[in-house]
C-alpha positions in Angstrom: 7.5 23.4 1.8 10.6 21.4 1.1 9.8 17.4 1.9 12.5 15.4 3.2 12.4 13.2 -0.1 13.2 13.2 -2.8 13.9 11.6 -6.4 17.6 11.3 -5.3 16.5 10.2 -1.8 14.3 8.0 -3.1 17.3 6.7 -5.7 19.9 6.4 -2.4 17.0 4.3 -0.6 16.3 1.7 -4.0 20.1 1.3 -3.8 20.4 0.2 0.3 16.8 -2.2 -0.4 17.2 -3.7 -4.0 19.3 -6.9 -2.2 16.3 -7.6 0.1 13.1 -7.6 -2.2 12.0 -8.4 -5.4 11.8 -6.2 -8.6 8.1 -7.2 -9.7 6.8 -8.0 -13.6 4.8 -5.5 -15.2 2.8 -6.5 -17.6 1.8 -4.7 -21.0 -2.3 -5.4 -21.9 -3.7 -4.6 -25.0 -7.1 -2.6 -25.6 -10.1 -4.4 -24.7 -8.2 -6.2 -21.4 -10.9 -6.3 -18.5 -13.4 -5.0 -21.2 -11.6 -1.7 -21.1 -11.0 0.3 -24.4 -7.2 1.2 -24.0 -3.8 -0.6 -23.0 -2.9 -0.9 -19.8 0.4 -0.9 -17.7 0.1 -3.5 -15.0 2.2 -3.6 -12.4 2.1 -6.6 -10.2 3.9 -5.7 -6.7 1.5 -8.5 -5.0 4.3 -10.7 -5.7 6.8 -8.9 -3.6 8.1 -10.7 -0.7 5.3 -11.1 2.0 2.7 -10.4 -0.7 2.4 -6.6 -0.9 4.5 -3.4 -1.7 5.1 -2.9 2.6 8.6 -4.5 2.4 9.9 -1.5 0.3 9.1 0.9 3.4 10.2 -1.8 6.1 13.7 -2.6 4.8 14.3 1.3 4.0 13.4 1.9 7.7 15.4 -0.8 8.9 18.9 -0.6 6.9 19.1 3.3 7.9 18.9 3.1 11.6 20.7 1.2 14.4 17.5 -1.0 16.1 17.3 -1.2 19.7 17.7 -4.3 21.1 13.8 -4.8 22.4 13.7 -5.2 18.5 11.2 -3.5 16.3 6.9 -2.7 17.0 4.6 -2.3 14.5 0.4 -1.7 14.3 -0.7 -3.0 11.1 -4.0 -3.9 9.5 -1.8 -7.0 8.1 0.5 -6.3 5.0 2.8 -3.6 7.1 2.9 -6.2 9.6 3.6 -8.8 7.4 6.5 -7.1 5.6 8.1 -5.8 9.0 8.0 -9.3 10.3 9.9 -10.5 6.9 12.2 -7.4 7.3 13.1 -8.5 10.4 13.7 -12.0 10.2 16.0 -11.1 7.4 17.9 -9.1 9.5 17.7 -11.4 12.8 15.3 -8.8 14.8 12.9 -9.5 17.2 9.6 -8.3 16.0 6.1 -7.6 17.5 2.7 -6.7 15.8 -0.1 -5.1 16.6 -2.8 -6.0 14.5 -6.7 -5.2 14.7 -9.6 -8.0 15.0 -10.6 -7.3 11.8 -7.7 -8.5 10.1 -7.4 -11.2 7.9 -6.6 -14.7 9.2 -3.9 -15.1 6.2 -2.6 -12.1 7.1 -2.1 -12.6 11.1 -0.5 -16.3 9.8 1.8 -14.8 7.5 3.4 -12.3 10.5 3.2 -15.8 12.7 5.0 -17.5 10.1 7.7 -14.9 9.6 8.4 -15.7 13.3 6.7 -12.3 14.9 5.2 -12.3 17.9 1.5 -11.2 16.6 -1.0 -9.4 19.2 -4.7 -9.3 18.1 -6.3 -6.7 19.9 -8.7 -3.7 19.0 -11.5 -3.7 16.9 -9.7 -1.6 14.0 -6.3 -0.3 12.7 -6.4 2.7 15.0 -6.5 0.6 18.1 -3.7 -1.5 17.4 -1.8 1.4 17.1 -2.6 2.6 19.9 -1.6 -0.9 21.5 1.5 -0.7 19.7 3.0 2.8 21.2 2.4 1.7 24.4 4.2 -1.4 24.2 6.9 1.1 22.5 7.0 3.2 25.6 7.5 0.6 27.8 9.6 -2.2 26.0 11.9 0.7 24.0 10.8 -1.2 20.9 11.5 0.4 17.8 7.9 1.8 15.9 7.9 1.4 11.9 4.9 3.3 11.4 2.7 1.9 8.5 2.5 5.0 6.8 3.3 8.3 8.6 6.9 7.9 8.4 9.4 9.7 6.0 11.3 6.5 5.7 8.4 3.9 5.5 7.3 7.1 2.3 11.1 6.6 0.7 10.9 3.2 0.7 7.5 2.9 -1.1 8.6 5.7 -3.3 10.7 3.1 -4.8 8.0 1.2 -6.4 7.8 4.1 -8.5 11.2 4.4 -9.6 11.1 1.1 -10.6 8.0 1.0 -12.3 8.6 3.9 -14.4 11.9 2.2 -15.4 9.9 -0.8 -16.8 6.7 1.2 -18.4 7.6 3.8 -20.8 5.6 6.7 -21.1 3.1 6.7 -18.2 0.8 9.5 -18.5 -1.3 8.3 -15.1 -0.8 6.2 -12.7 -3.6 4.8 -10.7 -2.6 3.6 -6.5 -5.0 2.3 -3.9 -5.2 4.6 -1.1 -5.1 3.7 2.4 -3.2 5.5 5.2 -1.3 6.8 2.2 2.1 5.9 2.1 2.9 4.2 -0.9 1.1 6.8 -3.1 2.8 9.5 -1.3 6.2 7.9 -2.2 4.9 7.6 -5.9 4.1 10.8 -6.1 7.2 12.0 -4.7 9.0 9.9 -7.0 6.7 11.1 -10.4 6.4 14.3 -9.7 4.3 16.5 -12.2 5.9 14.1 -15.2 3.4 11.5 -14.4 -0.1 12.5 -13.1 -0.7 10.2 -10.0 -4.4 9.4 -9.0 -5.3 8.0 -6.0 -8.1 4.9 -6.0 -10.3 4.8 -2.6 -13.5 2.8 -1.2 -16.2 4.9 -0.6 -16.3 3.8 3.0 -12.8 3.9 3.3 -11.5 7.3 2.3 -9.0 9.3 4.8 -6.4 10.5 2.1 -9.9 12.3 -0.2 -11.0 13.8 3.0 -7.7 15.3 4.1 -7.8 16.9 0.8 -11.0 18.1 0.8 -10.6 19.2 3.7 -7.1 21.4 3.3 -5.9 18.9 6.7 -5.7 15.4 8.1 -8.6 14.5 9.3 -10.4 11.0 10.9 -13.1 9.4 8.8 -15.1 6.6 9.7 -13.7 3.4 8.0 -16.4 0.3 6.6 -15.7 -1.6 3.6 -14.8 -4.4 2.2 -11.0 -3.4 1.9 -10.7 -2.1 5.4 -8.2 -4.9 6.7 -5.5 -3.0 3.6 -6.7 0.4 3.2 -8.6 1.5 6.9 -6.1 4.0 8.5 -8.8 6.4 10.2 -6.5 9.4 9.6 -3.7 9.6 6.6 -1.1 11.8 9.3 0.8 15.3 8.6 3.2 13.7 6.6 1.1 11.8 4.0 -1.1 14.7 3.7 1.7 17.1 2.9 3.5 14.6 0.0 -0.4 14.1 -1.5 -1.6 17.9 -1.3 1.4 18.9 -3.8 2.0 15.9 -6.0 -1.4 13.6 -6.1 -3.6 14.7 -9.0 -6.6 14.1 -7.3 -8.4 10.9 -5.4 -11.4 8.7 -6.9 -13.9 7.1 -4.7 -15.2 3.0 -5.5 -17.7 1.1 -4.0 -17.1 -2.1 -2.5 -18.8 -4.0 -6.1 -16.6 -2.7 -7.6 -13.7 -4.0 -5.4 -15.1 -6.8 -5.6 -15.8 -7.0 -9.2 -11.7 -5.9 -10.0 -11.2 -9.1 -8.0 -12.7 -11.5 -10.0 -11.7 -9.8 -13.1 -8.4 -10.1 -12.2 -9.0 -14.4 -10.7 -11.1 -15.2 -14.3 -8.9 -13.1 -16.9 -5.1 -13.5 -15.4 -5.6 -16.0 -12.2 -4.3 -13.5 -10.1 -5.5 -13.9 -6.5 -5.4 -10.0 -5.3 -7.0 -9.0 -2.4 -9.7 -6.5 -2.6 -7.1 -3.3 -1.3 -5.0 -4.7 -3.9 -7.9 -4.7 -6.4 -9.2 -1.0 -5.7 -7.0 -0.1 -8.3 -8.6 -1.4 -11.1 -12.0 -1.0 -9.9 -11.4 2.6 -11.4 -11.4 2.0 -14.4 -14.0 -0.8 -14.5 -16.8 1.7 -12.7 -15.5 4.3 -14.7 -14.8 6.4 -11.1 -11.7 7.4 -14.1 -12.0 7.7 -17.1 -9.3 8.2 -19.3 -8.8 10.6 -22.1 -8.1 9.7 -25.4 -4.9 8.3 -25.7 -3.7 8.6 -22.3 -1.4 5.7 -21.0 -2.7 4.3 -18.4 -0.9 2.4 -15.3 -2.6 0.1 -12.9 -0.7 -0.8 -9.3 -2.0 -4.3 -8.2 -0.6 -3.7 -4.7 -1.4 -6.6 -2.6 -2.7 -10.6 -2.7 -2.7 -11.4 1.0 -6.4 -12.7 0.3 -7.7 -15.5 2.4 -9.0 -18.4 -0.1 -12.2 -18.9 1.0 -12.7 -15.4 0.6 -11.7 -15.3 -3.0 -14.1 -18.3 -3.8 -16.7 -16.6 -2.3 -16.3 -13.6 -4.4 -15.1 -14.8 -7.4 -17.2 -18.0 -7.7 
């Protein structure tokens, strides 16, 4: 099946976005970084505006359509939210999220402090959304889904571009997997050229059950990361970018998340949260293990982490 995009699609939507975000360091590590016996390609995209990769997807969404004037609605377990709030500011729309109870306090601030209305209601991701297309229906708000969305997919794909334009010679790349989005823009972006494997909690897993499964298909969602990477469901379009192009998906358990996230606070002082960790936790529980010389990228996707949080899990 043909997918509406594409590497040049992907190309057209870096060019309309690269004024509004940020083209995040990579950083090169040599063997024996985090204890692990090869170099790694680290890409940090928790230092794109609003603190994760979600303002890729928001600004391709919102620089290819004419917005209504009720302004723009989005369900979000924070970063999406966060990053559509920015989006909009920057673009002088009116802006209201829908965010689960379970989200994280820094994370409903942050949409507050773009200047978003922020509506916490639902005990997870799925009930915000539902929240959020009824407010939709009746306000005529513009919905920028979190992940289901061919344009909120083009716009992540970016990261890709841009990554691979910084790292030479990727062999694997290795993305946290959540409602899916951003890997399925990677992987539209890669292609076969660069095997893409996607990195999910063990209680948190929607994109490795779709593909098990040959469909979408709900999951129940506990863990540790389920504020970042919860979606219940990973949508049609997700699920038809992965099932061709993603290599295959590794489950971690929530030690391990949390383990990548002091790894990452005691060796570099990065504060990621634990979806942006997930990542890494791969490599460190050996969920993948690498061949011999393969060249390895890691996506650090997001570092909305509350503080107190961090102490309490990096010590």
């Amino acid at each position: 099946m043909k997918l509406p995009v594409s590497r040049s699609s992907i190309r057209a939507a870096y060019r309309r976005i690269e004024p509004h975000i940020r083209r995040t360091p990579v950083i090169e590590l040599p063997t024996g970084a985090f204890g692990i016996a090869r170099p790694l390609s680290l890409k940090l995209e928790l230092f794109q505006h609003a603190g994760s990769f979600k303002p890729r997807g928001a600004f391709n969404t919102l620089t290819s359509i004419k917005p209504p004037k009720a302004g723009v609605a989005a369900a979000s377990g924070g970063n999406h939210g966060a990053a559509v709030a920015y989006a909009a500011r920057a673009m002088k729309l009116k802006a209201r999220i829908f965010v689960p109870e379970i989200s994280s306090p820094a994370k409903i601030a942050k949409i507050r402090e773009f200047g978003a209305d922020a509506v916490v209601q639902g005990a997870r991701y799925n009930d915000a959304l539902a929240l959020c297309e009824a407010y939709q229906l009746e306000s005529g708000a513009y919905g920028i889904h979190a992940f289901d969305a061919w344009p909120t997919i083009e716009g992540q794909g970016t990261l890709g571009l841009e990554w691979e334009s910084q790292s030479k010679g990727l062999d694997t790349v290795l993305i946290a997997a959540g409602g899916g989005g951003l890997i399925s823009g990677a992987a539209l972006w890669f292609g076969k050229r660069v095997k893409v494997v996607g990195v999910e909690p063990e209680g948190s897993k929607a994109l490795h059950a779709a593909l098990t499964a040959g469909k979408p298909v709900d999951v129940t969602v506990e863990s540790v990361a389920a504020d970042s990477l919860g979606a219940r469901n990973v949508g049609d379009k997700v699920y038809a970018a992965c099932a061709a192009n993603v290599e295959k998906v590794v489950l971690v358990p929530d030690d391990a998340i949390r383990l990548a996230m002091r790894k990452l606070w005691s060796d570099m002082r990065i504060a990621a949260e634990p979806g942006g960790a997930t990542a890494l936790a791969a490599l460190l529980s050996g969920a993948y293990k690498p061949a011999k010389g393969e060249r390895v990228g890691v996506l650090v996707c997001g570092g909305n982490v509350d503080l107190t949080k961090l102490a309490e899990i990096a010590g």
